[in-house]
C-alpha positions as CSV (number, residue, x, y, z in Angstrom):
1,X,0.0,0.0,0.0
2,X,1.3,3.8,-1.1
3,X,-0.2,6.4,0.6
4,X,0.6,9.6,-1.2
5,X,-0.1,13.4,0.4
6,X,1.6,16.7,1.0
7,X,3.7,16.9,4.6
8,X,2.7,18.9,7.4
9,X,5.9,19.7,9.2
10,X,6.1,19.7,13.4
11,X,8.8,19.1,15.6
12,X,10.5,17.2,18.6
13,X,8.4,16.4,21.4
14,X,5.2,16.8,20.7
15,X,2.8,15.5,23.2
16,X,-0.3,13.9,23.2
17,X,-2.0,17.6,24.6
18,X,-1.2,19.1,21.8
19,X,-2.2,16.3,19.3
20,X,-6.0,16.9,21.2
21,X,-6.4,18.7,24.2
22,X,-7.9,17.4,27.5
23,X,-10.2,20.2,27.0
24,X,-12.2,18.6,24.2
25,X,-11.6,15.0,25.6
26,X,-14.1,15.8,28.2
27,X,-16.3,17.6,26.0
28,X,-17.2,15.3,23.5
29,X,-17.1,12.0,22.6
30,X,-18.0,12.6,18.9
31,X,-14.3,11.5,17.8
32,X,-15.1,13.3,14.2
33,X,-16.0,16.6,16.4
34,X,-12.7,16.5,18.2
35,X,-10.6,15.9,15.2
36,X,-11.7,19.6,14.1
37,X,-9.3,20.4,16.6
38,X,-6.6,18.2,15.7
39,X,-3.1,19.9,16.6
40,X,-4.3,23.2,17.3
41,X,-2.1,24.1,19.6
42,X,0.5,24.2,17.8
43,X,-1.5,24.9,14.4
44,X,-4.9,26.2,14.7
45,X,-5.3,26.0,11.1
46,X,-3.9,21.6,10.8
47,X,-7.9,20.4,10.3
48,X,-8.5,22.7,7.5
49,X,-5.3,21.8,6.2
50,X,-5.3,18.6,5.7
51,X,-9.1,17.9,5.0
52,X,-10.9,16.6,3.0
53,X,-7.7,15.8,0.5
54,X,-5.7,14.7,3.3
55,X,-2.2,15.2,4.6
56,X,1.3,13.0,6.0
57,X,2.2,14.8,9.4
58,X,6.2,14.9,9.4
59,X,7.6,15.2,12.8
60,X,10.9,15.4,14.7
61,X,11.8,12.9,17.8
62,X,9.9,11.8,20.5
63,X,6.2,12.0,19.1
64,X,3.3,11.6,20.8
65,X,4.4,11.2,24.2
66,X,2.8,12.2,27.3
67,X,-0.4,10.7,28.3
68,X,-1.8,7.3,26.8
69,X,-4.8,8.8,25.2
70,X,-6.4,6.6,22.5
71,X,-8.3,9.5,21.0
72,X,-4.8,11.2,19.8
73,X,-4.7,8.7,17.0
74,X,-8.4,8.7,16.6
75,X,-8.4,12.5,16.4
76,X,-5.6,12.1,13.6
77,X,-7.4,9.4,11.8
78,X,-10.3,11.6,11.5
79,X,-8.6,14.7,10.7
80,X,-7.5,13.1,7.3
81,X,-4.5,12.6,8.9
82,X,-3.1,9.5,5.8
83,X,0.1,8.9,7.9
84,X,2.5,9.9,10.7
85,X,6.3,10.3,10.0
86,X,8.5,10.8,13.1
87,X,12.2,10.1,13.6
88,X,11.1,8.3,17.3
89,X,7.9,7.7,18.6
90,X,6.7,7.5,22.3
91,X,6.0,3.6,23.1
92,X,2.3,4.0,23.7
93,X,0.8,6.4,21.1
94,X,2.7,4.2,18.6
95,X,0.8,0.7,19.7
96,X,-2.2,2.8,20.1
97,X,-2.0,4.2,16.3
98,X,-1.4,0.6,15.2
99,X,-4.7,-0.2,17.0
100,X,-6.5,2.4,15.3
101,X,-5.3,1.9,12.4
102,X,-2.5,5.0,11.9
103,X,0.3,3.8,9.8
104,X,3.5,5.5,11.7
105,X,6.4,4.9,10.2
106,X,10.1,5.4,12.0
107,X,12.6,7.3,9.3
108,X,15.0,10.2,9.1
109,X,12.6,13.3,8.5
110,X,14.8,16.2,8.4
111,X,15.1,16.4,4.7
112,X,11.5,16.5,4.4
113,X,9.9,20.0,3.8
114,X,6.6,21.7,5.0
115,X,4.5,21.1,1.6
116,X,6.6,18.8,-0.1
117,X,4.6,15.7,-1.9
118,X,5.5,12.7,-0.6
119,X,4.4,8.6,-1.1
120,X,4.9,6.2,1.6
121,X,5.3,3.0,0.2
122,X,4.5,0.4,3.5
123,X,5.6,-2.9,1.8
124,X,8.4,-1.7,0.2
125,X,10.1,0.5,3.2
126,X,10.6,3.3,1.6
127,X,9.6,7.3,1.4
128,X,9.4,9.3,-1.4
129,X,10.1,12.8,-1.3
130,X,8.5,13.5,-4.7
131,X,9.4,17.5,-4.7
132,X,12.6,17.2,-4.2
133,X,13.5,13.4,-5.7
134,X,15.0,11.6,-2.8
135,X,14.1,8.1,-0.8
136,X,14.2,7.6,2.5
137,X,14.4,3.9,3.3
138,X,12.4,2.6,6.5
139,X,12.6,-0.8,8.3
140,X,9.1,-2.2,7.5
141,X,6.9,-2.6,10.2
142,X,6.5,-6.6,11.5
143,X,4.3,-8.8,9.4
144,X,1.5,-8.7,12.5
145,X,1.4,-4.9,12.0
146,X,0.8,-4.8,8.7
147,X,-1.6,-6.7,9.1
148,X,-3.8,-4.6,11.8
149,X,-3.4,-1.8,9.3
150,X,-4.2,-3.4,6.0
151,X,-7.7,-4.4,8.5
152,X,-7.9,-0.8,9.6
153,X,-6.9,-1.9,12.9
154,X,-7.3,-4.1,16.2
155,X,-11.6,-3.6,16.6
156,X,-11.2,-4.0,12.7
157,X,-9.1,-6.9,12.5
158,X,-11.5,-8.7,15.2
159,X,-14.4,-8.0,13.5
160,X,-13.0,-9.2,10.5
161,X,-11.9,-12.0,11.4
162,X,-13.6,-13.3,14.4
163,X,-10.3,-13.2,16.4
164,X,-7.0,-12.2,16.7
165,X,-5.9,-14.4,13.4
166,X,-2.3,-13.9,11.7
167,X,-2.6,-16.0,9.0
């Protein structure tokens, strides 16, 4: 699978508050209502952004740490959000995108520009900077995660299957 969108540059550290604030977490549990506020702390203008034709959020080290909030991916997901590039990612929020169904993908980022068009290619461990020409390669992510993505995730994958089924 190649997903293919412009990047939507952040950097180190960014936390799980500012992926969706507490604020709405306890407001709402319309997960499509939160996603309108998708980042806005740091970019009060990401929803807009990258809906309805979507959008690859490039990021530095260390993303999505801080609390263990399922609704970070969620809000993501829903924001258009296709896929999350980060050089590192905090332990949780990178299960818990899995689960939901978030490809993130581990690669060197710093070469990627605010704008540029790139392709993520998920079987073939590699992404595309189209703007500017170059591949970054990726270790793919472990047969078993593939998976959960290519079924849109864990609740996915169960439903899908009837269980928790690998083969």
């Amino acid at each position: 699978m190649t997903i293919r969108a412009k990047a939507v540059r952040f950097g180190d550290d960014v936390n799980t508050d500012y992926i969706i604030s507490g604020k709405y977490k306890f407001k709402s549990n319309d997960i499509q209502d939160m996603a309108r506020h998708a980042m806005e702390e740091l970019d009060p203008r990401y929803y807009g952004r990258v809906s309805p034709e979507g959008g690859i959020l490039v990021a530095g080290t260390n993303f999505g740490c801080g609390s263990s909030r399922e609704q970070a991916p969620l809000v993501l997901i829903h924001s258009n959000t296709r896929a999350v590039l980060a050089k590192s990612f905090a332990r949780i929020f990178f299960r818990n995108a899995i689960n939901t169904g978030l490809p993130v993908i581990e690669c060197d980022t710093g070469r990627i520009n605010e704008g540029d068009e790139v392709a993520v290619d998920l079987e073939g461990g590699v992404v595309r900077d189209l703007t500017t020409g170059e591949d970054l390669p990726f270790a793919p992510l472990p047969a078993v995660m593939a998976r959960l993505l290519a079924d849109g995730g864990l609740a996915a994958h169960f439903r899908k299957h009837g269980t928790f089924s690998l083969e």
